[in-house]
N, C-alpha and C positions, 0 to 999 in steps of 0.2 A: 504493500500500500504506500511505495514510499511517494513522495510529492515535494513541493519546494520547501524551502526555506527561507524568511523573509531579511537571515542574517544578510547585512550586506546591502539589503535596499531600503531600512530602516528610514533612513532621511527622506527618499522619494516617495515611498508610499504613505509617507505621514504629509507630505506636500500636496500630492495628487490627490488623492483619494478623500481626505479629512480638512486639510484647509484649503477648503475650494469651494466656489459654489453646488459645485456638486455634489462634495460630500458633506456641507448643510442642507442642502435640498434631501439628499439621502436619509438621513437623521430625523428632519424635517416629519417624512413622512411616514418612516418606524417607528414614531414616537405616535404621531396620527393613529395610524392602523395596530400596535399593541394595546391604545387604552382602548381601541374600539372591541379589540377581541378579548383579550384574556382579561380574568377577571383582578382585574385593576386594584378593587376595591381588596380584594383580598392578598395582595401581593407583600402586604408586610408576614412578615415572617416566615413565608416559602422558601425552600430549599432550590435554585436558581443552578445549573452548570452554564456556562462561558465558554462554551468549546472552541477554543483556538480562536481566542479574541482579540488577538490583536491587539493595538491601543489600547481597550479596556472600554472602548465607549458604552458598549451595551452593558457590561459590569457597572461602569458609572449610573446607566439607567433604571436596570433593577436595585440600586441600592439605593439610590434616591424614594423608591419605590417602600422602602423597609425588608426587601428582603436578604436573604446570608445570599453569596453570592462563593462557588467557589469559579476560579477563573483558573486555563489554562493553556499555553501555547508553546509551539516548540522550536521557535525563536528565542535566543535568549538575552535580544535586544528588547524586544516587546516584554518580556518579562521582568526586565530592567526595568523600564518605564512605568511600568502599571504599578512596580513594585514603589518606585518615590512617589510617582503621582498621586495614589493609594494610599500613603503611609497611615495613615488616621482610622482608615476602613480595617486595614489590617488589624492596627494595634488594637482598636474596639471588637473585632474579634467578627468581623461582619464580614471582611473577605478572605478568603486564603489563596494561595498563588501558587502554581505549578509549573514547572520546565517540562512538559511532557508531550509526547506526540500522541497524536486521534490513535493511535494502533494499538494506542494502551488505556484508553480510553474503558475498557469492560472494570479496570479495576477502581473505580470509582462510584459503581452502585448506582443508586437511583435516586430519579430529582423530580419535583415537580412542575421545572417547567426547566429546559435544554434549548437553550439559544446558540446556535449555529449560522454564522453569516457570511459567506465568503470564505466558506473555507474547502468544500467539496471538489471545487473548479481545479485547487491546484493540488489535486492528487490525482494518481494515476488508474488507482482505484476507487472511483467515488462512491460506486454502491455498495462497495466490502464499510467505507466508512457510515455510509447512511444507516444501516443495520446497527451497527454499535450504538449511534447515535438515537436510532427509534428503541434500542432495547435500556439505554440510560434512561428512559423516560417512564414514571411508575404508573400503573392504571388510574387513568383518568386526570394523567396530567399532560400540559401542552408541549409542544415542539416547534418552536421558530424556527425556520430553515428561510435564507437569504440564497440563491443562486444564479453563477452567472450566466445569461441565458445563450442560449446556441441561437436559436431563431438571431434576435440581434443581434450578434456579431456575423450569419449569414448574411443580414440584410445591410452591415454596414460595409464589406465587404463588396457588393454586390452595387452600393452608391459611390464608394473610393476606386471603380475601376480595375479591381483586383479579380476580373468574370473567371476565370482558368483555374485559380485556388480555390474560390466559394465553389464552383460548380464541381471540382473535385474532392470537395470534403473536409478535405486538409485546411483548416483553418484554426487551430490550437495554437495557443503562443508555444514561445520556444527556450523557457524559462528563465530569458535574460530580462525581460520586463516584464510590467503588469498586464499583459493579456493571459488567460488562465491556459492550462496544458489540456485540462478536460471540460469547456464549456458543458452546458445538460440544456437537456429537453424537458421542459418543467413538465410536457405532458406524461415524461417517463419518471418523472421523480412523485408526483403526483399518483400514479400505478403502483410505483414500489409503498409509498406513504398507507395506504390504505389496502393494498398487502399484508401488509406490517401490522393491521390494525387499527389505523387513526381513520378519522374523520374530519373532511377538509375542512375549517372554519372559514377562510380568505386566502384568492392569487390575488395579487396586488402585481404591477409592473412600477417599479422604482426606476424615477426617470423614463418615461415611455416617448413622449414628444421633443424632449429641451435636449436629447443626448442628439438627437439625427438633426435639429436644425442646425443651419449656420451661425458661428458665434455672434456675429454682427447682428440676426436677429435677434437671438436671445437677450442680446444688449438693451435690444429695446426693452426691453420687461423688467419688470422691478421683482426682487426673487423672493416677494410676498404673493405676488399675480402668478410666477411660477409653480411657487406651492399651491396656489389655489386650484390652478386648472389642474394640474399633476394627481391631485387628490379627488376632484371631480372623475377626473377619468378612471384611473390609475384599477380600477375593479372592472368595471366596462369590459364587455371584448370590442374590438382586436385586444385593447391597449393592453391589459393584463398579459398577453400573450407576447409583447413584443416590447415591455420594459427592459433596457438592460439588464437587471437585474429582476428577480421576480420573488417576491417574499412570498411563502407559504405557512401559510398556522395551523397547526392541528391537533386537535385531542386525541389522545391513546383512550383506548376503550375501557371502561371500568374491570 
């Protein structure tokens, strides 16, 4: 199951990704669509996993929330970080931190709610990881899955002039940047989800229209009007289907 490692591109991914319009718009609408689904209200005191979180943002999020949060990645610049940025959560006893890769992921038990964001795409086995990850989750608790979608990066491919690669398939990054190695088909991760037992609550498409226009438009719009439309759409089909990224929520069966 091996997959990348974010040692190394610490600085660009925290650039790109996190401070950027995008990756407030991103957050933006994770934060939308959680309190819409899971039960919000009840989230102080739940037992939370952070599977290969990166940053820590979503740890930030459910702890703000009251709940314990254990966090883990196998990076261990990312774990550096979350560990100063954290220091408080820690010491209070509300987060714990890990060096660990998803392959080790069975020895951690079970949670009531496993948030997983971007982390499937860059491994080489993402549904040996999905499995771990639906069996971390105890009956009747949720599962946040974030994925980066294949459909869009076909179609982006297919707008940049690139016809000979998209139409041959081969469109995976190539582990030197942030394009992922195994984009998915949210309609097949959605199959496996309810396989497994869960039941869909929301596909959501994060970022669906603001990633394919030109910067110059998007300029025009203030990225309050962005979120707005984003969120209007964002459940919709197509749009859910051709969000760069595509959040899925689901409950495990009692």
């Amino acid at each position: 199951m091996a997959g990348v490692n974010f040692d190394g591109l610490f600085d660009r991914f925290s650039q790109q990704i996190y401070q950027s319009r995008k990756g407030r718009l991103r957050m933006q609408l994770i934060d939308a669509l959680y309190k819409k689904y899971l039960p919000v209200s009840g989230l102080s005191g739940l037992r939370v996993l952070d599977a290969a979180g990166g940053l820590g943002q979503m740890s930030h999020w459910f702890l703000s929330e009251g709940s314990a949060v254990d966090y883990f990645d196998v990076s261990t610049e990312m774990v550096e970080s979350v560990r100063q940025n954290f220091s408080a959560a820690i010491e209070a006893g509300a987060l714990t931190t890990l060096c660990l890769s998803i392959t080790d992921l069975d020895a951690l038990g079970e949670y009531d709610i496993v948030n997983a964001h971007a982390v499937l795409e860059w491994l080489e086995q993402p549904y040996s990881a999905l499995q771990s990850l639906c069996s971390a989750v105890k009956p009747g608790g949720y599962l946040g899955l974030m994925v980066y979608n294949r459909n869009m990066l076909m179609l982006r491919h297919l707008m940049r002039g690139t016809l000979q690669r998209a139409m041959s398939g081969n469109i995976a990054g190539d582990r030197k940047g942030l394009t992922p190695i195994s984009p998915l088909d949210p309609l097949e991760v959605i199959a496996q989800l309810e396989k497994a037992g869960f039941r869909l609550l929301c596909q959501a498409g994060i970022r669906t229209f603001s990633d394919l226009a030109e910067k110059t438009v998007i300029d025009w719009y203030e990225e309050q009007e962005l979120f707005n439309a984003e969120l209007q759409l964002c459940e919709q089909r197509p749009y859910c289907d051709i969000g760069r990224y595509v959040l899925l929520i689901a409950q495990k069966s009692p």
